[in-house]
C-alpha positions as CSV (number, residue, x, y, z in Angstrom):
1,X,11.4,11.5,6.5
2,X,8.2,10.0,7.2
3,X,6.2,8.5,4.6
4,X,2.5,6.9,4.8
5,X,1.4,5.0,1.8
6,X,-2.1,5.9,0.3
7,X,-4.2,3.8,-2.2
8,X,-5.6,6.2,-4.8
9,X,-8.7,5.0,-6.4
10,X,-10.0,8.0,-8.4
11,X,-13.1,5.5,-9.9
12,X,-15.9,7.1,-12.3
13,X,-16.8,10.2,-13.7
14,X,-15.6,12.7,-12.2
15,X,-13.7,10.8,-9.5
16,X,-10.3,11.0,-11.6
17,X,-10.5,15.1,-11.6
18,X,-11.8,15.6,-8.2
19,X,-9.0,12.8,-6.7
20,X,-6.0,14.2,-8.6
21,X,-6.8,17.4,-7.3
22,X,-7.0,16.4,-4.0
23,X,-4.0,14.6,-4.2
24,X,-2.1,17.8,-5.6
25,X,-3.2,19.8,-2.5
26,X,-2.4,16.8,0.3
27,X,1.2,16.5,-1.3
28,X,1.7,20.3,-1.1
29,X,0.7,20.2,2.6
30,X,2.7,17.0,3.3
31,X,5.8,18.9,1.6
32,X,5.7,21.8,3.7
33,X,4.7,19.4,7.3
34,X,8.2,17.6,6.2
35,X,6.2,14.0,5.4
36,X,6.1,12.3,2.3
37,X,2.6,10.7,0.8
38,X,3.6,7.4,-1.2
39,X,0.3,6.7,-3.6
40,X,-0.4,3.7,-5.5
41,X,-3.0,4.1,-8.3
42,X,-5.6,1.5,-9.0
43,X,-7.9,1.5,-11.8
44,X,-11.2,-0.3,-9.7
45,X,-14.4,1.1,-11.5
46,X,-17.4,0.4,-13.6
47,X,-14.8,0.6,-16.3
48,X,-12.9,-2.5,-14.9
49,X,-16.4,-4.3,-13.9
50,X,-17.4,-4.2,-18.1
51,X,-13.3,-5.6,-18.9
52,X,-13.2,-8.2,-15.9
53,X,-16.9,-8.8,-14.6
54,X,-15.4,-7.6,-11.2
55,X,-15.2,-4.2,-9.4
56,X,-11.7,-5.2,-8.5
57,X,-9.8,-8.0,-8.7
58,X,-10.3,-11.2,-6.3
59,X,-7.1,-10.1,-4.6
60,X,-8.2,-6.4,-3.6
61,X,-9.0,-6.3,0.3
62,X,-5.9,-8.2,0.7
63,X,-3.5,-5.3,-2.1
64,X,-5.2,-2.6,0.0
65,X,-4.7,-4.1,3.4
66,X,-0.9,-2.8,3.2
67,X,-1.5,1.0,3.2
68,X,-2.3,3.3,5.8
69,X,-5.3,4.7,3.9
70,X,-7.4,4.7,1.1
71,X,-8.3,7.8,-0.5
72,X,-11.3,6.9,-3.0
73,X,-12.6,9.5,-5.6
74,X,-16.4,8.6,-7.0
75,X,-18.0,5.1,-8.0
76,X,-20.8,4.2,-10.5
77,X,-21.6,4.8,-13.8
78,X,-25.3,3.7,-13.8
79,X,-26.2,4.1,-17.7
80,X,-23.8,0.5,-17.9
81,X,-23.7,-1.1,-14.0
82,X,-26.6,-0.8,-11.6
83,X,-25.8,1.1,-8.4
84,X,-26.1,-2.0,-6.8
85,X,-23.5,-4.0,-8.9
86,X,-20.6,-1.2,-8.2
87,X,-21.8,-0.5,-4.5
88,X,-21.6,-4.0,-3.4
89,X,-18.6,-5.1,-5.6
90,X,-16.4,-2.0,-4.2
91,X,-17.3,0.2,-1.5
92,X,-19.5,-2.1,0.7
93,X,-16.9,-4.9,0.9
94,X,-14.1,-2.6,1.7
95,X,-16.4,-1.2,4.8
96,X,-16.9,-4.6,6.1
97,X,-13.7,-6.2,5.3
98,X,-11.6,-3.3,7.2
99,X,-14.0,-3.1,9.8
100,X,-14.7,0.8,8.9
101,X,-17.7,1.2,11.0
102,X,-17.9,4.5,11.9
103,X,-18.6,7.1,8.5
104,X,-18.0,10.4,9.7
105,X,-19.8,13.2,7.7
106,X,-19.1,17.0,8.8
107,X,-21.4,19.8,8.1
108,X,-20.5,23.2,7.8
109,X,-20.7,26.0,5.9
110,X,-17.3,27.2,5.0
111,X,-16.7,31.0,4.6
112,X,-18.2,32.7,1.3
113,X,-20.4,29.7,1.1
114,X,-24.1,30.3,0.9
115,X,-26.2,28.1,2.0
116,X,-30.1,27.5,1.0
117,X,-31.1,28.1,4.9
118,X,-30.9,31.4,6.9
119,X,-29.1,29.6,9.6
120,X,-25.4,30.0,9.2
121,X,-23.5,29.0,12.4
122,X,-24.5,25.3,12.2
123,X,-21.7,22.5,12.6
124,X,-23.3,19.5,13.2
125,X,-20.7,16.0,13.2
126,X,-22.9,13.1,11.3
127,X,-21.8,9.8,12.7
128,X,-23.1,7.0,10.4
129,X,-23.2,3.2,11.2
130,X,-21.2,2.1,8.1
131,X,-21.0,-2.1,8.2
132,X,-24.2,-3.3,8.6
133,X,-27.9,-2.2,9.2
134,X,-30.4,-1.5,6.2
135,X,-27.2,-2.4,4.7
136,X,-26.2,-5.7,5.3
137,X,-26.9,-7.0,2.4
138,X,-29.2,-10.1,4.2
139,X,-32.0,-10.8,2.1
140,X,-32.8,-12.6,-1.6
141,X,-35.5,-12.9,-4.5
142,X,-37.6,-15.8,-4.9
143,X,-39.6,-16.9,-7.9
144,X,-38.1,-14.0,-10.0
145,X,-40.2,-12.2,-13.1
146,X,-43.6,-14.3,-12.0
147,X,-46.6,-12.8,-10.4
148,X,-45.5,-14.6,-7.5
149,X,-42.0,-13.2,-6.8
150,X,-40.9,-12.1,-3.3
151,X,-37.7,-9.7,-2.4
152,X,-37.4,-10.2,1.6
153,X,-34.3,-7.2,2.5
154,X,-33.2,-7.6,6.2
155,X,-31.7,-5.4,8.5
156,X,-29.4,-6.9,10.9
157,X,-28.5,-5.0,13.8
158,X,-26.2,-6.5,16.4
159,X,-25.3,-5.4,20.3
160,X,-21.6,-5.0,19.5
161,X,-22.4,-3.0,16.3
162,X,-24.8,-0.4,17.8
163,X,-23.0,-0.3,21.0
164,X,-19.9,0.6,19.5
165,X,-21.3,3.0,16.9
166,X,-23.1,5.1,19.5
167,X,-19.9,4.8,21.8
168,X,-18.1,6.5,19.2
169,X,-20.1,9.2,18.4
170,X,-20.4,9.4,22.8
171,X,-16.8,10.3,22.7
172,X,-16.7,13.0,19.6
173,X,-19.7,14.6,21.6
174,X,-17.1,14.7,23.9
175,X,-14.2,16.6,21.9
176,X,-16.9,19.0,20.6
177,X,-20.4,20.9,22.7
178,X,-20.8,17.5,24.5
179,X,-24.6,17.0,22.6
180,X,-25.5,13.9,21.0
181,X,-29.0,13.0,19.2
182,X,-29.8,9.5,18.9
183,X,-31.8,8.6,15.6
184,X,-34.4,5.7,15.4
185,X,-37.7,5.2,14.5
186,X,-38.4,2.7,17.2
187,X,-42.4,4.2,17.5
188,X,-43.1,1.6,14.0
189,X,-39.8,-0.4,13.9
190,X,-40.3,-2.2,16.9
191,X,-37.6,-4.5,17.5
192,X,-34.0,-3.1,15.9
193,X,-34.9,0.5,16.9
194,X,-36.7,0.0,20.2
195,X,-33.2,-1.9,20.6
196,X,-31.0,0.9,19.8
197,X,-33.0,2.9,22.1
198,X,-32.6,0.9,24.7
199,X,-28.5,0.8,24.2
200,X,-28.7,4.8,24.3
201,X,-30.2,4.8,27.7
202,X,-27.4,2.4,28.5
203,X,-24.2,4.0,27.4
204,X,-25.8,7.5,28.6
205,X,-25.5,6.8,32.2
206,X,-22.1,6.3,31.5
207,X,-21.6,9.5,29.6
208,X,-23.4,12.0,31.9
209,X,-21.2,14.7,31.1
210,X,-23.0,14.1,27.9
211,X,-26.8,15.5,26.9
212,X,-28.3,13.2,24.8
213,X,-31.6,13.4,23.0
214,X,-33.6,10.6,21.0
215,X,-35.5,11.7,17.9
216,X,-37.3,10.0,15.5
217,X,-35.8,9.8,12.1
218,X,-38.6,12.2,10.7
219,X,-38.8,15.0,13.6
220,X,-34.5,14.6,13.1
221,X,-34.9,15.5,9.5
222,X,-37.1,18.4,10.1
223,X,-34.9,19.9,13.1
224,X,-31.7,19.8,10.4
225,X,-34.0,21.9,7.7
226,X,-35.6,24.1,11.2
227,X,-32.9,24.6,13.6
228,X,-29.5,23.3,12.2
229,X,-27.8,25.2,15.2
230,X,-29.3,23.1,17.7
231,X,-27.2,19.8,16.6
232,X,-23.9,18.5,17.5
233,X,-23.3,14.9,17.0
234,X,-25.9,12.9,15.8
235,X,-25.7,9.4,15.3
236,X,-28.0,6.8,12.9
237,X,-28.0,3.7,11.6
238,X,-26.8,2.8,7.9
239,X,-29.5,4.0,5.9
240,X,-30.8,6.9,8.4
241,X,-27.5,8.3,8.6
242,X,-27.2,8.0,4.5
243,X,-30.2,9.9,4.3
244,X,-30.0,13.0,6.9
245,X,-26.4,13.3,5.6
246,X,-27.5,14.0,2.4
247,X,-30.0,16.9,4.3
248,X,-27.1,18.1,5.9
249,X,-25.1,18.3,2.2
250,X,-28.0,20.2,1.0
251,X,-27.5,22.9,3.9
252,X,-23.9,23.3,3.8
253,X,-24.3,24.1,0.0
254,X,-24.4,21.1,-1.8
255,X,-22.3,17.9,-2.5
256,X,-19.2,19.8,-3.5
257,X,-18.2,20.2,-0.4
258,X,-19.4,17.3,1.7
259,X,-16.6,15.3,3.0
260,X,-16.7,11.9,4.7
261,X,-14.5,9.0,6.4
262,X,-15.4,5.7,6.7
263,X,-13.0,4.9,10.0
264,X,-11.7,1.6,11.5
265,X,-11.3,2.8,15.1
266,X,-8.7,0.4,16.9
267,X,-6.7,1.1,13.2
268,X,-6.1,-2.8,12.5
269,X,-7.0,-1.7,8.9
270,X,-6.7,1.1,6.7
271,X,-9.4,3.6,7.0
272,X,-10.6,5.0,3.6
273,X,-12.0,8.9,3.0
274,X,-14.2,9.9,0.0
275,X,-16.5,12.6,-0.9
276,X,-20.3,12.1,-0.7
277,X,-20.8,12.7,-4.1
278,X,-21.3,10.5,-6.6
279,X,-20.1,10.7,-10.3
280,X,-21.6,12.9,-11.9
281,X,-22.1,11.6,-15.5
282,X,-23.6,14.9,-16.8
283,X,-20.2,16.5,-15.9
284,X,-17.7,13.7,-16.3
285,X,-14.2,15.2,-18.2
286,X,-15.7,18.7,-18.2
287,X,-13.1,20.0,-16.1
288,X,-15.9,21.8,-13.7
289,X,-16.0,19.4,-10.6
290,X,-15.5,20.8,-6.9
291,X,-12.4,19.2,-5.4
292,X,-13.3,20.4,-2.2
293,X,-15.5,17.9,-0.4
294,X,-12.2,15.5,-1.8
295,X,-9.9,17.8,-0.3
296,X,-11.8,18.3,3.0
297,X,-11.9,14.4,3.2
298,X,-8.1,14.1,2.5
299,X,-7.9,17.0,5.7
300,X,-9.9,14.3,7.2
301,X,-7.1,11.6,6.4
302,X,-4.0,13.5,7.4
303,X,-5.6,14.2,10.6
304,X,-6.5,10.2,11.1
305,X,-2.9,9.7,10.0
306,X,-1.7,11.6,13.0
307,X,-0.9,14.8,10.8
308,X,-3.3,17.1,12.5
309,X,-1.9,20.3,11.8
310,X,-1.1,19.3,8.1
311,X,-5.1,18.8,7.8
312,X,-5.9,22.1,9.6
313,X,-3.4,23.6,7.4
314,X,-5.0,22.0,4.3
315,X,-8.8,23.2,5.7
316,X,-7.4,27.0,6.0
317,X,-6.3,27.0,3.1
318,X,-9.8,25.6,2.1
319,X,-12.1,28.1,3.8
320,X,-9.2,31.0,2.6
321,X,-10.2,29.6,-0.9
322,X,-13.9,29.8,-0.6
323,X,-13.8,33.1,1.2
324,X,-12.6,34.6,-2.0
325,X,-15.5,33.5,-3.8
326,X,-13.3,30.9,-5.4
327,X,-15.4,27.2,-5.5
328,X,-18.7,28.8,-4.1
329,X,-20.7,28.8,-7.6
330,X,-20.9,25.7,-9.1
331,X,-19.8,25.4,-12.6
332,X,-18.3,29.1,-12.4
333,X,-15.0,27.6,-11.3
334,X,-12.5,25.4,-13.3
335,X,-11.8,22.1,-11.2
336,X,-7.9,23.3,-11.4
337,X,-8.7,27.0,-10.9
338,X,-10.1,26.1,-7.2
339,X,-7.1,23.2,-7.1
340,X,-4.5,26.4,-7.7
341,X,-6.3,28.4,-5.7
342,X,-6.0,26.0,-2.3
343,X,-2.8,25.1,-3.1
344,X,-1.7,29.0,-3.3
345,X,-3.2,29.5,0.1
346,X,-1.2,26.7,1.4
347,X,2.5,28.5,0.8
């Protein structure tokens, strides 16, 4: 039988509930495809940062380099470690150490779902540059608590990296209605975006079975909240594509059920899958989390595995779920009520 072995790192909050749910449903579906799922749990959190003054251990990118995937729960517990502590001690490093530059972000909404536009037949495919950008991390503080300090942050945006990002989301167009929008806002940032522009016009001459539209960050925002219909594949930069996706969460209902995978293409290293969501402090260990957006990103990582009809198996099961009216109100559904429920649907 074949086996694929998965790090588990559930994290914060409510990562442990929503991740062992998940993980419930994608051995189901693995049982019944005739595949095993072989997970290794590993306790990387803000928990471990305040017992170790590390997010994980020195030796983590090279323990999680083994598995085929990573399937990560929720980090960041912000009353005891800054956001920035647990972002850059965790998830960042393992994005850039694994190469996992393209974060894939669907939006939907799935049956019984409603969402707060009037649109409803909206699937737009949010491809997000994941490894360096607004994100880099390039930057420092001078002089710190004077009158005279300074914080320079730069963005660092290279040919290989945009070229490859936009490639990518070239080729999903591709697969789907063959639309792409290009996001910038190269009309103020004149260098990095007027540059991604200009590696667009490039790569869509290659790609004319392709239409392909640049927008400005702002006038993208506004045509997700106006005409969601109207989008495909859109592709941004690091922060761009954090924000709009976080639009396009808001329209397919909310966080619970916004999935995402942060892919290394040429599969050299494991890819890991995670829902948008943070936390959730407010809600930590009541037992009212949505799995879903966990689930739909574990669909995501059967179906990177090779296990596609495993993952549309788990996603029917899904919309089946929400179709009942099971997961659709949040709070009004036990974590492991909509757990049982998708796991009913899948037998």
């Amino acid at each position: 039988m074949k086996s694929y072995s998965i790090a588990l790192i559930p994290g914060d909050g409510i990562g442990s509930d929503v991740t062992a749910a998940a993980w419930t449903v994608l051995e189901t579906a693995a049982k019944h495809a005739g595949f095993a799922l072989a997970g290794t749990e590993f306790p990387w959190s803000c928990k471990f940062y305040k017992e170790t003054g590390r997010m994980m251990p020195e030796d983590g990118i090279e323990t999680l380099r083994g598995f085929d995937a990573i399937l990560l729960g929720a980090v960041g517990w912000p009353a005891e470690v800054p956001d920035s502590v647990s972002l850059h001690g965790l998830l960042l490093p393992i994005r850039k150490a694994f190469v996992q530059y393209a974060n894939i972000r669907p939006h939907r909404l799935l049956p019984g779902v409603t969402g707060p536009l009037r649109a409803e037949n909206f699937d737009i495919l949010c491809i997000r540059e994941n490894t360096e950008g607004e994100y880099s991390g390039a930057g420092g503080r001078v002089h710190q608590g004077t009158l005279d300090e300074v914080a320079v942050e730069t963005s660092i945006f290279t040919r290989a990296g945009v070229e490859r990002i936009l490639r990518f989301g070239f080729e999903q167009a591709r697969t789907r209605r063959g639309k792409l929008a290009s996001v910038t806002k190269s009309n103020a940032q004149k260098y990095s975006m007027v540059f991604w522009d200009e590696i667009t016009r490039k790569l869509a001459a290659e790609y004319s079975d392709v239409a392909v539209t640049s927008y400005h960050v702002d006038a993208l925002a506004a045509r997700m909240i106006m005409a969601p219909e109207s989008l495909d594949v859109v592709v941004a930069s690091n922060l761009f594509g954090d924000i709009l996706t976080d639009i396009g969460a808001a329209i397919q209902g909310g966080l619970g059920y916004a999935a995402s995978a942060n892919i290394n293409p040429d599969r050299s290293a494991p890819s890991m899958f995670e829902p948008v969501h943070g936390s959730a402090p407010d809600i930590a260990h009541l037992g009212i989390a949505n799995p879903i957006a966990t689930i739909w990103s574990g669909a995501m990582m059967l179906d990177h595995l090779g296990e596609k009809a495993a993952a549309d198996r788990v996603m029917k099961a899904v919309e089946a779920t929400t179709a009942r009216g099971i997961g659709t109100i949040p709070g009004k559904d036990r974590t492991e009520a909509i757990t049982a429920a998708v796991v009913a649907a899948l037998t």
